[in-house]
C-alpha positions as CSV (number, residue, x, y, z in Angstrom):
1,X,-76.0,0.7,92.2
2,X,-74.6,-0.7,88.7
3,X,-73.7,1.8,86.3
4,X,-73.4,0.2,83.0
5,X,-72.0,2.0,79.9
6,X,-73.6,1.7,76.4
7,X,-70.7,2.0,73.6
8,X,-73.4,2.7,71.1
9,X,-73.6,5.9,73.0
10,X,-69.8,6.3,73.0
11,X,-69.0,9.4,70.7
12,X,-65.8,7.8,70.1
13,X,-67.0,4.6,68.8
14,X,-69.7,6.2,67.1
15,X,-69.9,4.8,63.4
16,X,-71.0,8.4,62.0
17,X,-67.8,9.7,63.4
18,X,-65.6,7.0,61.9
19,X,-66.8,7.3,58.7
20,X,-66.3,11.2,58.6
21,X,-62.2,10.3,60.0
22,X,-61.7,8.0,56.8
23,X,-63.2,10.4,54.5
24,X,-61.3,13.0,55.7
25,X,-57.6,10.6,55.5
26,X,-58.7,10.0,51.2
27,X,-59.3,13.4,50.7
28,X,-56.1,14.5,52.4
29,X,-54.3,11.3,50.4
30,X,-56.1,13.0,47.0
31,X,-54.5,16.4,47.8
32,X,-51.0,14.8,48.4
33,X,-51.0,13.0,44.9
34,X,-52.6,16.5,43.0
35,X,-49.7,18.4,44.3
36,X,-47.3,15.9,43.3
37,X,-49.2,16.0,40.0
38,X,-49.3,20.1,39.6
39,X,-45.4,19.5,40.4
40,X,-44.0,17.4,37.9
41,X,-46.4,19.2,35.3
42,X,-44.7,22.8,36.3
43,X,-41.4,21.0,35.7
44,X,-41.8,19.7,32.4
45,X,-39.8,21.6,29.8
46,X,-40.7,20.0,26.7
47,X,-44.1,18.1,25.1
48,X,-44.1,15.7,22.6
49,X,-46.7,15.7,19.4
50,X,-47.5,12.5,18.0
51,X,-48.1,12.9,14.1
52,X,-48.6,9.7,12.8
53,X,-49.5,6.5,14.8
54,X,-52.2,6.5,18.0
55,X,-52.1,5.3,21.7
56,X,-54.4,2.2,22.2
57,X,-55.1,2.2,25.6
58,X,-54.5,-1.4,27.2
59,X,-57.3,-3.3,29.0
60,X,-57.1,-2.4,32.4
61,X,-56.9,-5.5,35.0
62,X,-55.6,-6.4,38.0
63,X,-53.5,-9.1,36.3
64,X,-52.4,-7.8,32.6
65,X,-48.7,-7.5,32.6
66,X,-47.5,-4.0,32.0
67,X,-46.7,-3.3,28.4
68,X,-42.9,-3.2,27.3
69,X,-42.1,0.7,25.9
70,X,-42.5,0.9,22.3
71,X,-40.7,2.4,20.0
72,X,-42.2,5.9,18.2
73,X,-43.4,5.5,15.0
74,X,-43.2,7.6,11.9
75,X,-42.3,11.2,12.6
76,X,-42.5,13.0,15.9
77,X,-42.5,16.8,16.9
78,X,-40.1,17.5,19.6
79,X,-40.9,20.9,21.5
80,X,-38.5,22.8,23.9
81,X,-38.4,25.6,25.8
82,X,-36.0,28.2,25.9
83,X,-34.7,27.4,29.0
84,X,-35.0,23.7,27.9
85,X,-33.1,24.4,24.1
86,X,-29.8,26.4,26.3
87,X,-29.3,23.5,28.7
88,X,-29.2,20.6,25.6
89,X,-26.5,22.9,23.9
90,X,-28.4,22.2,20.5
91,X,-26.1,22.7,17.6
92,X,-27.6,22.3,13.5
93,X,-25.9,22.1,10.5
94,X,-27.0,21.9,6.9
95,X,-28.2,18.6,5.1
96,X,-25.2,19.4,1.8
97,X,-24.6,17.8,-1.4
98,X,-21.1,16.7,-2.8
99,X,-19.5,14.6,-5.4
100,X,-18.7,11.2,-4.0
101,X,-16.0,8.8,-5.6
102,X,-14.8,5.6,-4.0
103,X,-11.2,5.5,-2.6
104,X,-8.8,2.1,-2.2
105,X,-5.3,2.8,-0.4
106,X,-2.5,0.6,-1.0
107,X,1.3,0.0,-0.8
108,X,3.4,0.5,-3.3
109,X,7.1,1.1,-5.0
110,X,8.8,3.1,-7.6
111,X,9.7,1.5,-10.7
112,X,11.8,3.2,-14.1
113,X,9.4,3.2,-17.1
114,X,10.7,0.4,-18.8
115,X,9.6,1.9,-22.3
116,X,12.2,4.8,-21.0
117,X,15.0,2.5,-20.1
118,X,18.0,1.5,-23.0
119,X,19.7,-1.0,-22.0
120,X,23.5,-0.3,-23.7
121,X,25.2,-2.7,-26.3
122,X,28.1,-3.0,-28.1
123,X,26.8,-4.1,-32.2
124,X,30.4,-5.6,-32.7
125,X,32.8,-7.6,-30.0
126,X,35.5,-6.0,-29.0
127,X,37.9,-5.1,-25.9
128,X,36.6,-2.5,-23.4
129,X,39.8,0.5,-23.6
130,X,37.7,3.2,-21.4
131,X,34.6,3.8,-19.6
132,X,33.6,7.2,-19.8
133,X,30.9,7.6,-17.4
134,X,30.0,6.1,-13.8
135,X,27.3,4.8,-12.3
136,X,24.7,7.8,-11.6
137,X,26.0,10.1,-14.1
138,X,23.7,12.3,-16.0
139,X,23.9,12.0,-19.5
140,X,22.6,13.5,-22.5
141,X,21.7,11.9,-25.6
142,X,25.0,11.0,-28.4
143,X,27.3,11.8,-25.4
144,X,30.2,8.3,-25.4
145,X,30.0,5.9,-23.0
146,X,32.4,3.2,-23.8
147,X,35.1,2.7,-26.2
148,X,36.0,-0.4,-27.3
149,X,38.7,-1.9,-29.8
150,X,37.1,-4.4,-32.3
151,X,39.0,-6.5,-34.9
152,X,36.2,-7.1,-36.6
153,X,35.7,-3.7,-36.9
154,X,38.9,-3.3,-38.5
155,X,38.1,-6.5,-41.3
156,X,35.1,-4.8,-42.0
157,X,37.0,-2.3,-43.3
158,X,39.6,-4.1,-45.3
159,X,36.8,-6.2,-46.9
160,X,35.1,-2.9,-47.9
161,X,38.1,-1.7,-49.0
162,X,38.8,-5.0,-50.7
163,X,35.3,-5.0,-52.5
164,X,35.5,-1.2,-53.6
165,X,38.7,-1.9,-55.9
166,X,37.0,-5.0,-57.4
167,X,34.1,-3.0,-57.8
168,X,36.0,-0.3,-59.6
169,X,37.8,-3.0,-61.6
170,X,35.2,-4.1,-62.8
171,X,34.1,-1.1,-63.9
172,X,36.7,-0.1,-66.5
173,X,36.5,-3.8,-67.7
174,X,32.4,-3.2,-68.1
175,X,33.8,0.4,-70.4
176,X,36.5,-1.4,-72.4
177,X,33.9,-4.3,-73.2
178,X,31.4,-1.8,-73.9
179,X,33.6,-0.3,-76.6
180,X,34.8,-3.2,-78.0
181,X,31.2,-4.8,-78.5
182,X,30.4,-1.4,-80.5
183,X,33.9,-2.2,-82.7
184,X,32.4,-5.5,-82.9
185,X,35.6,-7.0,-80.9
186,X,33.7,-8.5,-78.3
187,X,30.0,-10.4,-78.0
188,X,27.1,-9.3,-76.5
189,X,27.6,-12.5,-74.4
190,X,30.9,-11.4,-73.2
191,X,29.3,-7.9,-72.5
192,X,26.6,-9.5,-70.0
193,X,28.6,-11.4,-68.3
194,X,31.2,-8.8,-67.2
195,X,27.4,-6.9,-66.6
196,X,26.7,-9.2,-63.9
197,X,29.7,-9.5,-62.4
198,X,29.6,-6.0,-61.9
199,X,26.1,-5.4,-60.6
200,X,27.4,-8.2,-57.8
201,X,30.3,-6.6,-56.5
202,X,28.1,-3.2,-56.7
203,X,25.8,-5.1,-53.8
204,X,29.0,-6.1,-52.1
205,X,30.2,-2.8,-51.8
206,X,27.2,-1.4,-50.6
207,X,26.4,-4.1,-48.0
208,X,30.0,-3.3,-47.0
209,X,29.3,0.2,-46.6
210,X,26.0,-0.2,-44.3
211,X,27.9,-2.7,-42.3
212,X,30.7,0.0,-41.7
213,X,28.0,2.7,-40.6
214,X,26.0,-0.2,-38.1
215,X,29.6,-0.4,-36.5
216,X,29.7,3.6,-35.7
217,X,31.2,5.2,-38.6
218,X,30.0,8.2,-40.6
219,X,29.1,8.1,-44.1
220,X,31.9,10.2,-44.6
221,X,34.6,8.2,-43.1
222,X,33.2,4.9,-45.4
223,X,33.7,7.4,-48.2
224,X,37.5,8.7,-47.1
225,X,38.6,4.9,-46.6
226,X,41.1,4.7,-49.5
227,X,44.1,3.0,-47.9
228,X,44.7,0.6,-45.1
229,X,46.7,3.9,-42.7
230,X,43.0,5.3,-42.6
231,X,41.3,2.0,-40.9
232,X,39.6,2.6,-37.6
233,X,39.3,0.0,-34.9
234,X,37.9,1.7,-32.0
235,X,34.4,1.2,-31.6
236,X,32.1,4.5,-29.6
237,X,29.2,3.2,-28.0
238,X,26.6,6.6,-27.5
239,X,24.2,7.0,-25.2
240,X,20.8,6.6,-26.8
241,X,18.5,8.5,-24.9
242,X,18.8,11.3,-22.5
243,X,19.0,9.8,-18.7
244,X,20.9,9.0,-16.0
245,X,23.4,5.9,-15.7
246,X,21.0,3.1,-13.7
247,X,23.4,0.2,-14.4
248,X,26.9,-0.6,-15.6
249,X,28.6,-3.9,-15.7
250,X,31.8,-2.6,-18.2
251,X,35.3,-2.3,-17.1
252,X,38.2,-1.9,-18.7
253,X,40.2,-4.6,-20.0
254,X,36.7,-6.7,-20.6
255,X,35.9,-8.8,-23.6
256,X,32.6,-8.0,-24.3
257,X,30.7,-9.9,-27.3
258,X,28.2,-8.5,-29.4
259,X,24.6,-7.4,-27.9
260,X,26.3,-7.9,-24.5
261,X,24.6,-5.0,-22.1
262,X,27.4,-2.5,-20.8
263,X,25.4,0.0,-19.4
264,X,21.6,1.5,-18.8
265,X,20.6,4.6,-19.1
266,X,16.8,5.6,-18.1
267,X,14.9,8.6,-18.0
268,X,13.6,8.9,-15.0
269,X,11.3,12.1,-15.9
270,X,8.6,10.1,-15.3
271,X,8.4,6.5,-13.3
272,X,6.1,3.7,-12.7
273,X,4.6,3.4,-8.8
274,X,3.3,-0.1,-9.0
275,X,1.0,-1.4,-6.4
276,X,-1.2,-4.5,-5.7
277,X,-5.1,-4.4,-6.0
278,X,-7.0,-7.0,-3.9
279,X,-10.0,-8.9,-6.0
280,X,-12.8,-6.6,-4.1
281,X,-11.3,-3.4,-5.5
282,X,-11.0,-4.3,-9.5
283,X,-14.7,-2.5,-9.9
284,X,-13.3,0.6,-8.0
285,X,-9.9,1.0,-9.9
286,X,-10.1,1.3,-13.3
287,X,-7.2,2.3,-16.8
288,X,-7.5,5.8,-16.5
289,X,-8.6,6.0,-12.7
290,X,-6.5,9.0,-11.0
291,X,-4.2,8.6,-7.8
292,X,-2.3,10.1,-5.3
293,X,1.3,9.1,-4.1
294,X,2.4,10.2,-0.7
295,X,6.0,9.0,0.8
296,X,7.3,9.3,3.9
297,X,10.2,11.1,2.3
298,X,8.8,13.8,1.7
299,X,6.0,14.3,4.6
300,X,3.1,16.7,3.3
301,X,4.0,16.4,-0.9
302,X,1.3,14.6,-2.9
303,X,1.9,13.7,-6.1
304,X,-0.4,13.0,-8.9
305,X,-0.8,9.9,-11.7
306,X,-2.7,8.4,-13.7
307,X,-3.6,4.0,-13.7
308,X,-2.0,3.3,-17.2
309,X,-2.0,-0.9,-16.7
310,X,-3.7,-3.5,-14.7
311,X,-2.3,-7.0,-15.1
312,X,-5.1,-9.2,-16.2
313,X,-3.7,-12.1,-14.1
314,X,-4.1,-12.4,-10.1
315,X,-1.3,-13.4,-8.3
316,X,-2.7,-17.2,-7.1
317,X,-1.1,-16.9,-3.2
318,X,-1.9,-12.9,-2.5
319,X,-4.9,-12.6,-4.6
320,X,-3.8,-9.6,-5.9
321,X,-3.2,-7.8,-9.5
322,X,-0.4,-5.3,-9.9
323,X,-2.0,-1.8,-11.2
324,X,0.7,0.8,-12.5
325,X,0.5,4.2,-12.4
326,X,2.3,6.8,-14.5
327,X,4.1,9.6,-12.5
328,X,5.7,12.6,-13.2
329,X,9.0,13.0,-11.7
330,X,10.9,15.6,-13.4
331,X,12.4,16.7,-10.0
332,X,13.9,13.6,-9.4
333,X,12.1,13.3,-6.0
334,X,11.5,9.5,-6.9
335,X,14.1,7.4,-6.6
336,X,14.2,3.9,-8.0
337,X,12.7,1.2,-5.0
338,X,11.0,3.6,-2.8
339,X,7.9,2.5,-0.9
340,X,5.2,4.7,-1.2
341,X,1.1,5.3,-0.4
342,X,-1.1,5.0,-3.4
343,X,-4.6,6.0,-3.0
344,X,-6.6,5.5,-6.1
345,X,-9.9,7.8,-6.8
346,X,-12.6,7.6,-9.0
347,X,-15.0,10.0,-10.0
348,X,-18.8,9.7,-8.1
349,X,-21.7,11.2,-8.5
350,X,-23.1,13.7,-6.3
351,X,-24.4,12.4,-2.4
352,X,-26.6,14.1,0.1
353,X,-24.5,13.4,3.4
354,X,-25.4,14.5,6.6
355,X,-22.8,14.4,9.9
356,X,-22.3,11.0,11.7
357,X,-23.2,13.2,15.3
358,X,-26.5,13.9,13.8
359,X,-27.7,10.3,13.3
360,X,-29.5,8.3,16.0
361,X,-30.3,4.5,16.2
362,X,-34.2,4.0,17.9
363,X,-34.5,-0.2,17.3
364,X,-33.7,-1.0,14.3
365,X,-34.4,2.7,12.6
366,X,-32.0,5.3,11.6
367,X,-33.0,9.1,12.5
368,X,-32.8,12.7,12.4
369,X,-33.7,15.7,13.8
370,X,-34.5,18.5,11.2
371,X,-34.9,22.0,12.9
372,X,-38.3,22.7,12.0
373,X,-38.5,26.2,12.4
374,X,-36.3,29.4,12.8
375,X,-34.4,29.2,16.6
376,X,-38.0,29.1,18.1
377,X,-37.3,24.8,20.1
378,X,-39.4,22.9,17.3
379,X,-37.5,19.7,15.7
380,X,-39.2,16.9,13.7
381,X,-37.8,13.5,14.1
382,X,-37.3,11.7,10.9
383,X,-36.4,8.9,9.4
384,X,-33.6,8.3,7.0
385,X,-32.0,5.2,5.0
386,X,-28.4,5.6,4.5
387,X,-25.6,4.7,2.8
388,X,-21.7,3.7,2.9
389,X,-19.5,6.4,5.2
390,X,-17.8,9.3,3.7
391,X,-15.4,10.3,5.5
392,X,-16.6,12.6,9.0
393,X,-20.2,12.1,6.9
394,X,-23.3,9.5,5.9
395,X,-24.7,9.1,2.5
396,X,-28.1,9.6,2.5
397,X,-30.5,7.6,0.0
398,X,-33.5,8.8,1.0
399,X,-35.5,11.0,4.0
400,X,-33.1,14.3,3.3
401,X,-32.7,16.8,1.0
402,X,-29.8,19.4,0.6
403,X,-30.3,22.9,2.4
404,X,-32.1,21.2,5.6
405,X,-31.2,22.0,9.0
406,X,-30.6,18.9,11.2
407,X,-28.9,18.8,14.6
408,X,-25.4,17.5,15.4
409,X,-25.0,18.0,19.2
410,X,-27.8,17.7,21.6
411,X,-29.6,15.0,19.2
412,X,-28.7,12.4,21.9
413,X,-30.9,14.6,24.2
414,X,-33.9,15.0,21.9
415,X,-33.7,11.2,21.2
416,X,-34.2,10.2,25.0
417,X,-37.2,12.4,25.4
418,X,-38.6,10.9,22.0
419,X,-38.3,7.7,23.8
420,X,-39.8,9.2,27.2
421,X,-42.3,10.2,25.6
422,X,-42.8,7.3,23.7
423,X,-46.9,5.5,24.1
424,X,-46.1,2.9,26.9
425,X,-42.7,4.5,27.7
């Protein structure tokens, strides 16, 4: 007998039972992708409030492209939790307000203040007999320098001489005429003449005299010159000014003519520090614009001036203008040819400025992160414009105020989960 099988009657082909064995597989493949769900949900430690801008949910199709992540837009609430704030190692600081100036370093050297520099001169020629001081020497004002013997200083005095005893010769001849006009001995015409011959060689005298005092003598030696054993020919050159001794070119033995420069003496109380201003810093560095000099001389002094002179020209090759500065140097610290540090300020006005840490770049935006309440994890992202560096610091122009709270380490952190967060991110 044939025994024949009917697989319809096969409970392990029957189509009941198959379809109950692939429910079963989706509903154990639903369970597997909950739990992974439930998972990642219990391990979130932060959420992220949009506040302005929406989500627009893309078409869904089997061929669309998946959208790029975009950028957040406007401001965003960042939420963490305790656990969450002690791992990012979130640090704030206040949004502050100072007074800004602009700042432009440059080179420079010491210079003497020419309107304190003399430069030394004889006012007749002569023959240098003695130097009294060497190069470097202090000096105080009157003290002599050089002494010199001048023949024309000795003439000078012979001609006034000369001129005095005509003078007084014609004197008594003026008295004698006088009375012999009154007698009526001698004409009035005689009487004027002898009048003008003595008014001339009273002028004579007199220039004689001031020409005598130009040459270095007193008013009373002119007036004790009475013979020729009293004539002086040594000429005293003085120092002019209180200084020091910069330069001396005198010897002794030297014919030296008049006006010729013997010595300089400067007071170097206060000195020039000249340096040279490029083109780009003539609206920053003004007359009157303050500076500080620093040396390597002297590591950790600052000294302090004041921009007295800009040269209106601009060297052609360097492009650059020469701005002096007026320093005092009663200490003598400066010396003559140093190279020193200028760094010229000028007053600003006051500038919100936040830390560099605490700025973040999302595309072409810069943000913050303002704490937004008291230790408790909230922080509003925000945007900001800013302005030129200060120092460690930005210039804000607008988004901040002074007395905010924004956050300088762990801002990198709060930025990335911005952008996690981010619609299509």
């Amino acid at each position: 007998m044939d025994l024949h099988v009917n697989s319809e009657h096969d409970p392990d082909n029957s189509p009941h039972l198959r379809r109950r064995g692939t429910f079963a597989r989706a509903c154990l493949f639903g369970l597997v992708a909950l739990g992974l769900i439930a998972l990642g949900a219990a391990g979130a430690t932060l959420a992220l409030r949009r506040t302005e801008g929406t989500r627009t949910p893309a078409a869904s199709t089997a061929t669309a492209p998946a959208p790029a992540p975009a950028e957040p837009a406007g401001e965003a609430e960042v939420v963490l939790t305790p656990e969450a704030l002690a791992r990012a190692g979130i640090k704030t600081a206040p949004v502050t307000a100072i007074s800004a100036g602009a700042a432009v370093t440059v080179p420079g050297s010491v210079m003497a203040n020419a309107y304190r520099e003399v430069k030394v001169t004889p006012i007749a020629p002569g023959i240098v007999t003695k130097v009294h001081v060497e190069l470097g020497a202090v000096v105080r004002r009157g003290a002599p320098l050089v002494t010199l013997f001048s023949a024309e200083l000795a003439d000078s005095q012979t001609k006034y001489m000369s001129m005095s005893a005509l003078f007084e010769a014609d004197h008594q001849k003026l008295e004698r005429t006088r009375k012999l006009v009154e007698i009526g001995a001698a004409s009035r015409q005689d009487l004027e003449e002898i009048t003008a011959v003595h008014e001339a060689h009273a002028t004579e005298v007199e220039a004689a005299r001031q020409r005598l005092q130009l040459l270095g003598l007193s008013a009373e030696q002119v007036r004790a010159l009475t013979s020729s054993s009293q004539v002086i020919s040594t000429i005293v050159v003085t120092a002019p000014i209180a200084g020091i001794v910069t330069a001396r070119s005198a010897n002794l033995g030297q014919v030296v003519a008049m006006g010729q420069e013997l010595l300089s003496v400067t007071d170097l109380s206060e000195v020039w520090v000249v340096g040279d201003l490029y083109e780009q810093d003539f609206k920053t560095v003004t007359v009157g614009s303050q500076a500080a000099i620093t040396t390597p001389a002297y590591p950790g002094l600052t000294l302090h001036g004041r921009v007295s002179y800009i040269d209106p020209r601009v060297d052609a090759q360097a492009r650059t203008a020469k701005a002096r500065v007026e320093v005092p140097n009663a200490d003598g610290r400066l010396r003559l040819g140093m190279y020193v540090t200028v760094s010229f300020t000028t007053p600003g006005v006051s500038a919100v400025v936040v830390p560099r840490s605490a700025v973040q770049a999302i595309g072409d935006r810069q943000v913050v992160f303002v704490s937004a309440g008291n230790g408790d994890g909230r922080f509003i992202q925000r945007q900001v414009r800013l302005g030129s560096p200060i120092g460690d610091n930005y210039s804000v122009l607008s988004g901040l105020k002074p007395g905010e709270s924004v956050v300088t380490e762990g801002s990198f952190f709060l930025r990335a989960e911005v952008l996690r967060n981010a619609p299509g991110g």
